[in-house]
N, C-alpha and C positions, 0 to 999 in steps of 0.2 A: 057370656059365651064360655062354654068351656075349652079347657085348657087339651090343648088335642097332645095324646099319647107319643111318647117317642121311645122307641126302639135303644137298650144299650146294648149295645155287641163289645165283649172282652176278645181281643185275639191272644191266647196263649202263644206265645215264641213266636213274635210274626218275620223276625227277621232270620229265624235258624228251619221252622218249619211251614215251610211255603212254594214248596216247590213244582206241585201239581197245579197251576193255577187255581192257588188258593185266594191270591187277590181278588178275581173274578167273583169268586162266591160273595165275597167282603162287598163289593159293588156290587153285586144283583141285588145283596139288602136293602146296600142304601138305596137305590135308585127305585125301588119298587115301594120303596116309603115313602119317599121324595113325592111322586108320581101321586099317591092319595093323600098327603098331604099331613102327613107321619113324623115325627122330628128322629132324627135318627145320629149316634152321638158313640164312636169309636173307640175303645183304647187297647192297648197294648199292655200286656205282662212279658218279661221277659229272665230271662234265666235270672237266681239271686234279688228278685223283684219279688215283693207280698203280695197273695194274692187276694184280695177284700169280697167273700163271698156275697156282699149286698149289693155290689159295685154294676152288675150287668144283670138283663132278662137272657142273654145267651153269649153262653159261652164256645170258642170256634177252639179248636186245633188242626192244624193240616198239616201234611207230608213233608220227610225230609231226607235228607242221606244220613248212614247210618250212622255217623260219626256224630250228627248233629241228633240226631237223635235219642241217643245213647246221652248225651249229654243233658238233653231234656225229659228224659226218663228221670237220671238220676236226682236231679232238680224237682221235677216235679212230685217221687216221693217224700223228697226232705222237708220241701217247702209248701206244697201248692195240695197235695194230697188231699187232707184233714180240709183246706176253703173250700176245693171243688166240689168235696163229698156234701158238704154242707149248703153249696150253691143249688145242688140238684137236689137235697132234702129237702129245700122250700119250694122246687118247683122250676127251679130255672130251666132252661133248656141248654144240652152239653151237643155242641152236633162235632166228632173228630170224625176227620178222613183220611184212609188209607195209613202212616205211619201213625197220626193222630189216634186212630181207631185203636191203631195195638196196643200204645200208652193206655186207654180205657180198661183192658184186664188185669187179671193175677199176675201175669208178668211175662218178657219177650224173650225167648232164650237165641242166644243171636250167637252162633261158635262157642265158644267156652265161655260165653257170660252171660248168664239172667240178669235183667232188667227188668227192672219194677212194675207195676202197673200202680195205675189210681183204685184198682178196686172197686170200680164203678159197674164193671159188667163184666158177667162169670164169663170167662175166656179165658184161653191162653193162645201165645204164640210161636209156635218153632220156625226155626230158618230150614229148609228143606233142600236137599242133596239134585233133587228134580228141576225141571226147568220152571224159569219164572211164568208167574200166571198171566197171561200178555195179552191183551187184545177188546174189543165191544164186547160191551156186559147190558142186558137188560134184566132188571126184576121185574116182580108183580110183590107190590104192597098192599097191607091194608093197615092203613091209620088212624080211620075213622072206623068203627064197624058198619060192616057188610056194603063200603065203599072200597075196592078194589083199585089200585091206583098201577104205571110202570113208572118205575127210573130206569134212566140210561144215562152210563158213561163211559169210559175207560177205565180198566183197573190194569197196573203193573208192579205185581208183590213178589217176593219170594218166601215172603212169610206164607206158611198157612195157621190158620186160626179155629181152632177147635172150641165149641161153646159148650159150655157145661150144663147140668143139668135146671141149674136156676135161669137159663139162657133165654131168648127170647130174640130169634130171625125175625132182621129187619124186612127179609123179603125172601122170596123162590127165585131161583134161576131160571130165568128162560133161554136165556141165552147168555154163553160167558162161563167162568170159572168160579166167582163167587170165594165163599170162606178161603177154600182148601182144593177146589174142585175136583171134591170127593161128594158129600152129604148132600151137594143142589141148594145150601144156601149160602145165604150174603147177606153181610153184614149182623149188625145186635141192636137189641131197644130192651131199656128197661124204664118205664114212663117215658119221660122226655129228654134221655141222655140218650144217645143215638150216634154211632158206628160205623162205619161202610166205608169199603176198598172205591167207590164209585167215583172218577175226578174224570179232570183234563177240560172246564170245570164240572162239578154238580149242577150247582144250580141254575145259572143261564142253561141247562137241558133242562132243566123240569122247574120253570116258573112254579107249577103247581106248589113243588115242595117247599122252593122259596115262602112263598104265601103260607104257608101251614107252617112253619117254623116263627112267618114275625107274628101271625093269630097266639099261636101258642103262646110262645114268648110273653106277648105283652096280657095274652090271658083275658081275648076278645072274645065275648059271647057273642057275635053275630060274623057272620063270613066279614072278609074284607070288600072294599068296592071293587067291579070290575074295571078292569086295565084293559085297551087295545092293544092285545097279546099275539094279533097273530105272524110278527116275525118271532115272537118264542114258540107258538105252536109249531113251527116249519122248524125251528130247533129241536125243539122234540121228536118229532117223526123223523128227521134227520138223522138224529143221533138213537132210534128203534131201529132206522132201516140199514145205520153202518153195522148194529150188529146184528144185525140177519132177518129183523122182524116189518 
């Protein structure tokens, strides 16, 4: 009988960047593994900690205050840069949210100090004089082609985030603020390292995404089994209808 697949999830700074219910995302994994019968197997990196690019199929970052951010900015160009960049050249999947996201680019200019980015996705990000981007956000994705997909979440930034031209929108605004709430998008994808302001959390709103991140991940050629999803379907259109749709 063969040896059934198990999901490794790395959480970069899970104790300084977690503040948008990043835990939640971390259990919709496991629990949607659990459920088909997936082994699924956690760890932690944390500031002044190595990071082992072979170590995980998906690598997380989430949200934090700036103070702790900044501190894991700085971190993760000295130390963690050069694994991530290499975890995502073989393929791994990088999924950061919202502070997470920023860390992915050229780098955060936060007051009088730039902060690094991993160089993972053409971006940057300014702290802007304007008021914060506050409230339900829905996209429209497409991850597979000529499958059209929505996420919905919450986004609360003051960063806005300009994509360059090697950029590549994780999705269209339909409703919400998005990057900058200026351009109409949100978020970045460059293969399978992946960006977005979207929390409060992600995933328990869009199982779908959930399941397209552990396929990828583990690099399934056939869809996953179905799950009786429909209190996450009622999550979903819950969280379409808080923002308007």
């Amino acid at each position: 009988m063969p040896e059934r697949p198990s999901l490794r999830v790395c959480a970069l700074y899970p104790d300084l960047m977690n503040i948008y219910a990043d835990r939640g995302n971390l259990l919709m994994l496991e629990r949607r593994c659990r459920w088909r019968g997936l082994g699924f197997v956690l760890s932690g990196v944390g500031v002044d900690d190595e990071l082992d690019p072979q170590a995980a199929d998906l690598f997380y970052i989430g949200g934090g205050q700036d103070r702790d951010q900044a501190l894991c900015a700085r971190d993760l160009a000295r130390r963690k840069r050069a694994p991530l960049q290499a975890a995502a050249s073989r393929g791994a999947v990088v999924l950061a949210v919202c502070g997470g996201y920023q860390l992915l680019g050229h780098s955060y200019q936060m007051g009088d100090e730039t902060l690094p980015g991993a160089e993972l996705l053409d971006l940057s990000t300014v702290r802007s004089d304007g008021p914060r981007l506050i409230g339900n956000v829905a996209i429209e994705v497409t991850l597979e082609p000529g499958v059209p997909r929505t996420l919905a979440g919450f986004e609360n930034h003051g960063g806005r985030t300009h994509l360059g031209a090697d950029a590549t929108p994780l999705g269209r605004v339909l409703k919400g603020y998005g990057n900058n709430g200026v351009d109409h998008y949100e978020g970045a994808r460059a293969g399978n390292v992946i960006g977005t302001y979207l929390h409060g959390p992600l995933l328990p709103k869009n199982a779908w995404f959930a399941d397209w991140l552990i396929r990828t991940a583990l690099g399934l050629p056939e869809p996953l089994a179905e799950l009786d999803d429909q209190l996450e379907r009622l999550a979903h259109a819950d969280a379409l209808r808080a923002a308007g749709l």
